[in-house]
C-alpha atoms as an extended CHARMM CRD file, in Angstrom:
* protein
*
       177  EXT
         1         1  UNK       CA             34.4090000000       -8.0260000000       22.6660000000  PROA      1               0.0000000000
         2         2  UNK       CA             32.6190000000       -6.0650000000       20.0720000000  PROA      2               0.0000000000
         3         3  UNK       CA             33.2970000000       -6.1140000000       16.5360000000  PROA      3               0.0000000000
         4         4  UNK       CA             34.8860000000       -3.7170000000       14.6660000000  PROA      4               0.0000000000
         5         5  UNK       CA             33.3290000000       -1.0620000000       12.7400000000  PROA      5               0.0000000000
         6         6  UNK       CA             34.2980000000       -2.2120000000        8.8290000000  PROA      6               0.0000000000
         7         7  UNK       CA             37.8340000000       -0.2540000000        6.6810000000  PROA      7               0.0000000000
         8         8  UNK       CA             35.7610000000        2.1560000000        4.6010000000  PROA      8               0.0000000000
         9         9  UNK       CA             37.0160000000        5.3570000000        2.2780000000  PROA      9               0.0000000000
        10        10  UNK       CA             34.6240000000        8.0750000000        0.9740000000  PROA      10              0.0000000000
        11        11  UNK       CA             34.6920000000        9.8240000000       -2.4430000000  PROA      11              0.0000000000
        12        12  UNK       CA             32.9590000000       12.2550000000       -4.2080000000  PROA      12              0.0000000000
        13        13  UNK       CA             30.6260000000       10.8030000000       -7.2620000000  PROA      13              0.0000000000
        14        14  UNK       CA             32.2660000000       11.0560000000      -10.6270000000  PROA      14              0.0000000000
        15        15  UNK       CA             31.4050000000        9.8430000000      -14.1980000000  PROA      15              0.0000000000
        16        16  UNK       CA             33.7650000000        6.6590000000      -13.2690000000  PROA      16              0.0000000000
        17        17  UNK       CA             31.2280000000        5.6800000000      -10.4930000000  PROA      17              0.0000000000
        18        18  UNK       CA             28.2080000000        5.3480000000      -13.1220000000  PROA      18              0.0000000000
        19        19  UNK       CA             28.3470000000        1.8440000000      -13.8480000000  PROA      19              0.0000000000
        20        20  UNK       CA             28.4180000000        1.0000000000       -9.7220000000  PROA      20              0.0000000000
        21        21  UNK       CA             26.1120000000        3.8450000000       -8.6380000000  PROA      21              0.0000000000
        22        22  UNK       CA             23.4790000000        2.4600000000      -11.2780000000  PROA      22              0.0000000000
        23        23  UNK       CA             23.5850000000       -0.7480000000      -10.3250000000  PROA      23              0.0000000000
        24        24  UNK       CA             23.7500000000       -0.2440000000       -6.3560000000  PROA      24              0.0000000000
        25        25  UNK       CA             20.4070000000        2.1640000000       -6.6230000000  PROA      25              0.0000000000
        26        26  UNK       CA             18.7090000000       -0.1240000000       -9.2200000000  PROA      26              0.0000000000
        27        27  UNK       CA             19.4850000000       -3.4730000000       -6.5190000000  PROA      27              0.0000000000
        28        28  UNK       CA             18.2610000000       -1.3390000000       -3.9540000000  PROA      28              0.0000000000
        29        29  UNK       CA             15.0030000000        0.5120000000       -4.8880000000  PROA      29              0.0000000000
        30        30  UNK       CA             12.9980000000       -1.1520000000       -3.4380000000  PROA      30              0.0000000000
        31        31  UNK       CA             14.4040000000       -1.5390000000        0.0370000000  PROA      31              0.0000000000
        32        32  UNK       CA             14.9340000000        2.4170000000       -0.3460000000  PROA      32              0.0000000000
        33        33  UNK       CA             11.8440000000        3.1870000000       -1.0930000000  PROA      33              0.0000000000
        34        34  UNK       CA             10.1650000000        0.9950000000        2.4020000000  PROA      34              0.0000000000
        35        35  UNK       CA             12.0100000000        4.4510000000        4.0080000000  PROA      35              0.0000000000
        36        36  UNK       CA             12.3330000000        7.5390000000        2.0780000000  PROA      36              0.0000000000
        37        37  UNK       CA             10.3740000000        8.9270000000       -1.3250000000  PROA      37              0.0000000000
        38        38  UNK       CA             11.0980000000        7.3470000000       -4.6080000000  PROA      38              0.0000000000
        39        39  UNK       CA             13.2390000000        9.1270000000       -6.7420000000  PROA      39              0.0000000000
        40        40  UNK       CA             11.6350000000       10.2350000000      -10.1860000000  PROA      40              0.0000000000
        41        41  UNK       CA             11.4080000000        7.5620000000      -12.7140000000  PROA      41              0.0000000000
        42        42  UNK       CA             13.4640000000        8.7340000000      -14.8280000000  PROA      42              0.0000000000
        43        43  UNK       CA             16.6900000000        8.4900000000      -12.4890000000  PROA      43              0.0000000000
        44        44  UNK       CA             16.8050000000        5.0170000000      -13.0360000000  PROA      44              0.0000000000
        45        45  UNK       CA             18.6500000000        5.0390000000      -16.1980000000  PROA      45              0.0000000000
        46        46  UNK       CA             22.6220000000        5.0840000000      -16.8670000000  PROA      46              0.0000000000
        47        47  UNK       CA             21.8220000000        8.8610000000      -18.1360000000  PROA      47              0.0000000000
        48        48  UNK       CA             19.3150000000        9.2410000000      -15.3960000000  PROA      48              0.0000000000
        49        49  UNK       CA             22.3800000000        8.3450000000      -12.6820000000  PROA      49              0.0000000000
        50        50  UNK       CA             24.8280000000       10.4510000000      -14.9100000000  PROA      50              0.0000000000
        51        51  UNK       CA             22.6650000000       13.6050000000      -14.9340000000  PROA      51              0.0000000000
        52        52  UNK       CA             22.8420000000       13.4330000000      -10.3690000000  PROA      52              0.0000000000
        53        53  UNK       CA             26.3000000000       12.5590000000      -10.7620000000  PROA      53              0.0000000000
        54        54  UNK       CA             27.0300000000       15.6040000000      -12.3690000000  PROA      54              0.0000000000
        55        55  UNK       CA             24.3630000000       17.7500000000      -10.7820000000  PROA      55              0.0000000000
        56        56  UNK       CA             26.3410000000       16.3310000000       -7.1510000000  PROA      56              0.0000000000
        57        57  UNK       CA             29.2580000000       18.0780000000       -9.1080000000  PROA      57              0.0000000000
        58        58  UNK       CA             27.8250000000       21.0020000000       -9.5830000000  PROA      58              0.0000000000
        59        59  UNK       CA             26.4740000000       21.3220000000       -6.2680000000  PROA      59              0.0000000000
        60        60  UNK       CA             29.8270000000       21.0140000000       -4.3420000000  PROA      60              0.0000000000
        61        61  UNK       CA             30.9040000000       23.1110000000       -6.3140000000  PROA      61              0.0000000000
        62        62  UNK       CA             28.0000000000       25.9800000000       -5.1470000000  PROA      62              0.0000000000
        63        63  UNK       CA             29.2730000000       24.4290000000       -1.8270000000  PROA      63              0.0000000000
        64        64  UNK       CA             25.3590000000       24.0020000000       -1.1070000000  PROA      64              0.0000000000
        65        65  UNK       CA             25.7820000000       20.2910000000       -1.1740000000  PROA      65              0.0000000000
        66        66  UNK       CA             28.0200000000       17.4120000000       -1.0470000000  PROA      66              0.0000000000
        67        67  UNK       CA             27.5230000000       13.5020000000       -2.2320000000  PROA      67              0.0000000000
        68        68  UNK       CA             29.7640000000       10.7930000000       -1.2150000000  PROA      68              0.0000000000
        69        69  UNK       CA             30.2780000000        7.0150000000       -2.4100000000  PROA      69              0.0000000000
        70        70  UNK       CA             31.4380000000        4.4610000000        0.7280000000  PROA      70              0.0000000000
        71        71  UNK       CA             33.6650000000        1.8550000000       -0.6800000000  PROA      71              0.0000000000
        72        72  UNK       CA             34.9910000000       -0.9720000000        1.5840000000  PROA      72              0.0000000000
        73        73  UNK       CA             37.2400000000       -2.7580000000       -0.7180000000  PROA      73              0.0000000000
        74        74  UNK       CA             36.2880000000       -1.1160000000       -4.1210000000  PROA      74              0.0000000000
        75        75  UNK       CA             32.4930000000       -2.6690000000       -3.6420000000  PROA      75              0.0000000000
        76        76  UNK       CA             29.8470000000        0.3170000000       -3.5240000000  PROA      76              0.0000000000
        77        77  UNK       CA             27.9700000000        0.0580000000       -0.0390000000  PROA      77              0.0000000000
        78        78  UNK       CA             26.3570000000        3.0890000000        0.6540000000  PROA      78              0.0000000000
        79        79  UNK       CA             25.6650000000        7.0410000000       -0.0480000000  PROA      79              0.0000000000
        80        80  UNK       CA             26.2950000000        9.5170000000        2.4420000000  PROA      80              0.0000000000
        81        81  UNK       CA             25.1340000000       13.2050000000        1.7410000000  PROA      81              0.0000000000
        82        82  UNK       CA             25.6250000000       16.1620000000        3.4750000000  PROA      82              0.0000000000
        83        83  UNK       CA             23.2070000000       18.7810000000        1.7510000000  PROA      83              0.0000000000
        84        84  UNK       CA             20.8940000000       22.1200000000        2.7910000000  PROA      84              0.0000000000
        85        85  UNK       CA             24.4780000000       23.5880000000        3.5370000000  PROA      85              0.0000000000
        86        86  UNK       CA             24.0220000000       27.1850000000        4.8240000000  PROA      86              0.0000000000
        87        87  UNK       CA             26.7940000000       29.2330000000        5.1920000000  PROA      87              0.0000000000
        88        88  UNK       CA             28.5790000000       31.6040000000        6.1830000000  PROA      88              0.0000000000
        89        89  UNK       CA             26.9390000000       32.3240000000        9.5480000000  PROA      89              0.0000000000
        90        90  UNK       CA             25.5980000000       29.3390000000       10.2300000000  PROA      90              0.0000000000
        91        91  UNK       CA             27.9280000000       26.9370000000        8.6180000000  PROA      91              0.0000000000
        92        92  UNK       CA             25.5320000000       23.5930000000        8.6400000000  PROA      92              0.0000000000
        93        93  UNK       CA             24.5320000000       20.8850000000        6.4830000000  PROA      93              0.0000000000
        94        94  UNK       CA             21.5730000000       17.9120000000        6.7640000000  PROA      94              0.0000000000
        95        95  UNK       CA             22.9840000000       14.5810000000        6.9940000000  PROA      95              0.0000000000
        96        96  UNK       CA             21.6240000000       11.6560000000        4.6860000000  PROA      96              0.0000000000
        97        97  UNK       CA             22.8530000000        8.3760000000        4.3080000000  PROA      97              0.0000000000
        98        98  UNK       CA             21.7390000000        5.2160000000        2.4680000000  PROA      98              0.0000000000
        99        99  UNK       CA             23.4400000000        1.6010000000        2.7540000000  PROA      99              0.0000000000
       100       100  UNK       CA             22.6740000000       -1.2650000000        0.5470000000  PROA      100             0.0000000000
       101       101  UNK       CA             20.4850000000       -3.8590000000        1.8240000000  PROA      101             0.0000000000
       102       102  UNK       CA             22.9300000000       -6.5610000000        1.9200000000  PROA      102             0.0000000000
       103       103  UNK       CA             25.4910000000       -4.4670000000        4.1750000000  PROA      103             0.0000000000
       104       104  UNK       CA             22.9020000000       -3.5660000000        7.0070000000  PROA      104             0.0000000000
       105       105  UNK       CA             24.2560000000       -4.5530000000       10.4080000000  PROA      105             0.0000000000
       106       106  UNK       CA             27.8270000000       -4.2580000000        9.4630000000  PROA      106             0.0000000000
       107       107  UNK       CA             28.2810000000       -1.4410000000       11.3450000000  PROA      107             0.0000000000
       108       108  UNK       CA             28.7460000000        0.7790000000        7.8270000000  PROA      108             0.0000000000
       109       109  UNK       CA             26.2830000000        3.2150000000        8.4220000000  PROA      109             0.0000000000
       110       110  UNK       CA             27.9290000000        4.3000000000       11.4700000000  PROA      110             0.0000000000
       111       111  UNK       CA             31.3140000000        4.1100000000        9.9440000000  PROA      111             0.0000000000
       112       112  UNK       CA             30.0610000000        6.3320000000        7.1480000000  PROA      112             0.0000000000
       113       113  UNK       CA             28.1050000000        8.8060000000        9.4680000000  PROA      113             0.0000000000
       114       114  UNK       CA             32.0390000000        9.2200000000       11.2350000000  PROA      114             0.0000000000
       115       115  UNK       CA             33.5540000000        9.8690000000        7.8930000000  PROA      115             0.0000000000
       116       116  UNK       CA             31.3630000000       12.2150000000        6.8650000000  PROA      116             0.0000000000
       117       117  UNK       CA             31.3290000000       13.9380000000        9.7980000000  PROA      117             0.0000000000
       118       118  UNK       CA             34.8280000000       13.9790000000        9.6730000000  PROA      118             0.0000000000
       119       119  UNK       CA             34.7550000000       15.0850000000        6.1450000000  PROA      119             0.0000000000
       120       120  UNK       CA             32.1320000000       18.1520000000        7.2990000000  PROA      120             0.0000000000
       121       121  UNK       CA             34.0540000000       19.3620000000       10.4090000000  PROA      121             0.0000000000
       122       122  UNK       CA             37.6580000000       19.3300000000        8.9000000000  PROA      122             0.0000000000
       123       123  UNK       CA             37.8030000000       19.7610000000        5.0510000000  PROA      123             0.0000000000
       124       124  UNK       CA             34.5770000000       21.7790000000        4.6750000000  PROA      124             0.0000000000
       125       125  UNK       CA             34.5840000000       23.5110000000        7.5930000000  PROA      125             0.0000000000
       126       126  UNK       CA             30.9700000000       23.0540000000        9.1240000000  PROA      126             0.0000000000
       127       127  UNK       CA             30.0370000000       23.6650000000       12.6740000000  PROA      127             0.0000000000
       128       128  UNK       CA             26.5360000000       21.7180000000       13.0640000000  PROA      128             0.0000000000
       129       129  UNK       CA             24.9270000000       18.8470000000       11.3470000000  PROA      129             0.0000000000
       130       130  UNK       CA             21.4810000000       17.8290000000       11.1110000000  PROA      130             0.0000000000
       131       131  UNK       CA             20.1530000000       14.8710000000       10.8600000000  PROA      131             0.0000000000
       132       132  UNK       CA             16.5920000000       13.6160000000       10.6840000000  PROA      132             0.0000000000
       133       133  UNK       CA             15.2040000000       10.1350000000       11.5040000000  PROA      133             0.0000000000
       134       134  UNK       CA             11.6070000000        7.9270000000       11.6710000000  PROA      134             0.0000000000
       135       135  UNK       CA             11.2560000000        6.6440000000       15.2570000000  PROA      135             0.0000000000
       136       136  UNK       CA             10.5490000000        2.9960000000       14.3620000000  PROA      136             0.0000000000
       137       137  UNK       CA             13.4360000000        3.1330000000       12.0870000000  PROA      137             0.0000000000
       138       138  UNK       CA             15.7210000000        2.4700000000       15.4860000000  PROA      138             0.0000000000
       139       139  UNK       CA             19.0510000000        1.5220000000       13.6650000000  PROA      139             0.0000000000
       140       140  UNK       CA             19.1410000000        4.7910000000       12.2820000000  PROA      140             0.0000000000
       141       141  UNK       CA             18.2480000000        6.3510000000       15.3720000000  PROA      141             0.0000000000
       142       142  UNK       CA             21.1220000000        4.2070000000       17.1100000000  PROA      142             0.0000000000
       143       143  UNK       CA             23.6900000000        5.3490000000       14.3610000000  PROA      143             0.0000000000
       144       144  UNK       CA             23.0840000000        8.7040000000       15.0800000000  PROA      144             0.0000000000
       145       145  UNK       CA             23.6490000000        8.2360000000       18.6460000000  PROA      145             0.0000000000
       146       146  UNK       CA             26.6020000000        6.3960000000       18.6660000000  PROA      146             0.0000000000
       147       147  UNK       CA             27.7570000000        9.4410000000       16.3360000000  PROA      147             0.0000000000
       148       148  UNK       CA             27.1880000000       12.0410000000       19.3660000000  PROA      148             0.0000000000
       149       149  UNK       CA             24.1650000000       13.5920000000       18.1880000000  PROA      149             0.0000000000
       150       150  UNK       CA             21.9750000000       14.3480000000       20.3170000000  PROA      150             0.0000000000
       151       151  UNK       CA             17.6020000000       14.2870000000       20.0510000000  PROA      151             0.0000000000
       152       152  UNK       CA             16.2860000000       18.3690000000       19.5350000000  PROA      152             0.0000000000
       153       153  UNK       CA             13.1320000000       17.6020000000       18.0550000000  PROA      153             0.0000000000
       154       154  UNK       CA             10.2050000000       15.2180000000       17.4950000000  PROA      154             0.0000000000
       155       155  UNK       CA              7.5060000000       16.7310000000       14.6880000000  PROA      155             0.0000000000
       156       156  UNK       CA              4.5730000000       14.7640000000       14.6000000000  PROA      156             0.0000000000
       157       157  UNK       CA              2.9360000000       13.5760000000       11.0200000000  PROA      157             0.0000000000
       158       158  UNK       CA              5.4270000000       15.5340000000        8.8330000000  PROA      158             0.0000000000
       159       159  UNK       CA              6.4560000000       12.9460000000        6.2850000000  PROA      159             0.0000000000
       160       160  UNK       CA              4.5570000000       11.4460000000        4.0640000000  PROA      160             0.0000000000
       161       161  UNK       CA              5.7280000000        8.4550000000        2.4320000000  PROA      161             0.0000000000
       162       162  UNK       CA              2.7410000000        6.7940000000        0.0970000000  PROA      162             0.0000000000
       163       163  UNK       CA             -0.3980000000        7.4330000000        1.7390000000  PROA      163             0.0000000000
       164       164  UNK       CA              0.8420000000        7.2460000000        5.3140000000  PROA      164             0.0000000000
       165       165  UNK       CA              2.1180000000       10.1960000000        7.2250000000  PROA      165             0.0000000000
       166       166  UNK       CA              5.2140000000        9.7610000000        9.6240000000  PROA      166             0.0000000000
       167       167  UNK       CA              6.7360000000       11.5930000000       12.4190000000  PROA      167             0.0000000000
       168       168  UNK       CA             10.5340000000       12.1250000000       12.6520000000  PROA      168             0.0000000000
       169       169  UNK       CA             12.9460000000       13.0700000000       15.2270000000  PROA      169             0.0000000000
       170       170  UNK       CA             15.4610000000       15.4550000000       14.6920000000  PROA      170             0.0000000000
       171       171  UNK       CA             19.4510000000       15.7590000000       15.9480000000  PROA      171             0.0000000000
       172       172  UNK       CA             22.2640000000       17.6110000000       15.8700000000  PROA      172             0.0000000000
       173       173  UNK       CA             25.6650000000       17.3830000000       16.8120000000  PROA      173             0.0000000000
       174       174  UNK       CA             28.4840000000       20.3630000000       16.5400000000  PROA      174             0.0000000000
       175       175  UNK       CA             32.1170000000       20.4370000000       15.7960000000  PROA      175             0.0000000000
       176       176  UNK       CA             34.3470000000       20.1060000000       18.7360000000  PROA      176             0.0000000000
       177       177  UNK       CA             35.9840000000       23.2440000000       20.0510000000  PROA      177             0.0000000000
């Protein structure tokens, strides 16, 4: 019997997130920032985390880019993003997606890949999503999967995080007809 993915809801950032979004990417940095490129310094500030909060905001409302909180319970456990959205011939977005360190192997990250996939093919309207992962970083790779994307791409040495220089593989998956 396998367990069940966890009861999560996802929300757009607002000011009334500040105090939980600060403290989430503050307990997190540095587990973050083993994966992806630190954020500037001065994000990590109450008016640092306000300023993204409303430049999220902002961006949804461009439609060029949309944030999302996952909650299980009230308690902050991840980001999901859906951003780079091109439109109106294309209609696509890149996926990102972040969960707290203490929440890994929960099964949120694929929970909040299927809401926000959700939340792309319904409510906004997308047709294809993007997503981009490191090869040794194979639970992302497997949430992606279990999401029905499926492997386009593999770029060699295209990221560089630090000194080191990373290849990633790329996916997509589309909107069912």
């Amino acid at each position: 019997m396998s367990a069940s993915l966890p009861t999560l809801t996802i929300h757009p950032p607002t000011l009334s997130d500040l105090d939980d979004l600060y403290a989430f990417e503050m307990c997190n940095r540095l587990y973050f920032e083993h994966w992806i490129n630190a954020r500037p310094a001065d994000y990590y500030s109450l008016e640092g985390v306000a300023l993204a909060i409303q430049a999220a905001q902002q961006d949804a409302a461009k439609d060029s880019a949309y944030q999302y909180l996952v909650r299980e319970n009230g308690l902050l456990l991840a980001r999901v993003n859906l951003t780079q959205v091109k439109r109106p011939h294309h209609r696509q977005a890149s996926l990102g997606y972040r969960v707290a360190q203490e929440h890994n192997g929960r099964g949120v990250a694929k929970a909040a890949v299927r809401l926000a996939l959700q939340q792309a093919f319904t409510e906004l309207d997308l047709w294809r999503i993007e997503a981009c992962a490191r090869p040794e970083n194979l639970a992302s790779v497997k949430v992606l999967l279990a999401n029905d994307f499926a492997q386009f791409g593999h770029s060699k040495r295209c990221f560089q995080l630090g000194a080191t220089w990373y290849d990633l593989l790329h996916f997509e998956v589309h909107a069912a007809k």
